[in-house]
Every structure is written in structure tokens, then in C-alpha cells.
N, C-alpha and C positions, 0 to 999 in steps of 0.2 A: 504494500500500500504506500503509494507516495506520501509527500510530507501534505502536500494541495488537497489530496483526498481527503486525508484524516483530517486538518483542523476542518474540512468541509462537514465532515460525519456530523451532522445533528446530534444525535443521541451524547456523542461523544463531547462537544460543546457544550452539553447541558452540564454536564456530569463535571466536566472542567472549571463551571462558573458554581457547582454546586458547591464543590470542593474551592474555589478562590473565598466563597459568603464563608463556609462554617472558617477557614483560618481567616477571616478578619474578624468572627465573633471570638473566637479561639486568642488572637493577638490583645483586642480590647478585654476580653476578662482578665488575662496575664495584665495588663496594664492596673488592671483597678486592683488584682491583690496585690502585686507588686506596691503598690500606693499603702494598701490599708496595712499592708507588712513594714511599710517604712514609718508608720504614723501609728504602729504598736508596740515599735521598738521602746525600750527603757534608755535614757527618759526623753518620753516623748515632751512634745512642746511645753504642754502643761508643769511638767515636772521639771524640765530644763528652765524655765524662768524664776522657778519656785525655790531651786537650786541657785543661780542667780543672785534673787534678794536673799540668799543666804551667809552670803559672801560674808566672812569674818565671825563667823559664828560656829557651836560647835553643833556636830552632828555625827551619829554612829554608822556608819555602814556596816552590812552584813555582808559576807564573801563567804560563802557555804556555811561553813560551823563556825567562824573564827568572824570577830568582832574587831571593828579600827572606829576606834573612838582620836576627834582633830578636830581643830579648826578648820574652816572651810576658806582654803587658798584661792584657786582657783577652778572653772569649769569649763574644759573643752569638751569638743565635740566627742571623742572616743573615752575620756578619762578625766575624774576628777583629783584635783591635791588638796592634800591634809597636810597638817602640819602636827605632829603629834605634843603630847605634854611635855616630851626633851629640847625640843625644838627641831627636830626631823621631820623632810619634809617627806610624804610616800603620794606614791602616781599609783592611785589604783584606774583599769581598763574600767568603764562601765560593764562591758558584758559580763563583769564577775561578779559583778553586785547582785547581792536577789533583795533586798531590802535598806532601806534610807533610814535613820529616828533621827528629827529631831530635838535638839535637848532643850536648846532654849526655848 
């Protein structure tokens, strides 16, 4: 079958534009969890500014079992800094955190 015949083939056009609709439905769902996966992440917005107005203040993080009680130095995108009650500063990654308290 030539190349002219087949995109000619009706049936076969049908089925070609069937398959282009379900990967644009397929491309736009990946898009929207891709979004609502970015906007679940910790910490999300809400928590990130809340983080923020915290700045110089103390607060505990939880990192599995293990507890880091600091002031709050700084807040990056990937990691926040503490400064502990020696005066040592520590970078913990956010992904390790499963829980924030604040004290004050």
C-alpha cells in the first residue's frame, strides 16, 4: 500500500485523529496533576509565607524520629536554616521534614 493510499484510507484517518483527541486529553490531565502535584508539595504556598513571617523565631522540625529545635534563619526554596542553641547553623532539605511546631 502506498504512502497516498493509506493517509487516503478513511477508516484509517478516523482512527489516526481518534488516537491525536485521546493524547491531547491524555497530555492536558498530565498537565493538571503535574500542577496539583506541585501545589501539594510541602510547603506549599500557604506554609512557605507562614515560614517567612517566621523568620527569627524559634520552631521544631521533625525529620523522621529525630527532633531540631533553632531559630529560624533562613527559607529557601529546597531547605530551611536553623541556627541551633550553640550557635550552629544546620540546612535541613525540606523533603525530610514531615512536621513544622511552632514554639513561639
Amino acid at each position: 500500500m502506498s504512502l497516498l493510499r493509506f493517509l487516503l484510507y478513511s477508516p484509517m484517518r478516523r482512527r489516526i485523529r481518534i488516537l491525536q483527541a485521546r493524547l491531547e486529553l491524555l497530555s492536558d490531565r498530565l498537565d493538571r496533576m503535574e500542577k496539583r502535584l506541585e501545589e501539594s508539595r510541602f510547603p506549599d504556598p500557604d506554609t512557605r509565607e507562614k515560614l517567612r513571617a517566621a523568620l527569627g523565631k524559634t520552631l521544631t522540625l521533625q525529620i523522621d524520629s529525630s527532633l531540631i529545635r533553632g531559630t529560624l534563619v533562613s527559607v529557601q526554596y529546597h531547605s530551611l536554616e536553623l541556627q541551633d542553641e550553640t550557635g550552629q547553623r544546620i540546612t535541613v532539605p525540606v523533603s525530610r521534614i514531615t512536621a513544622v511546631t511552632f514554639d513561639d
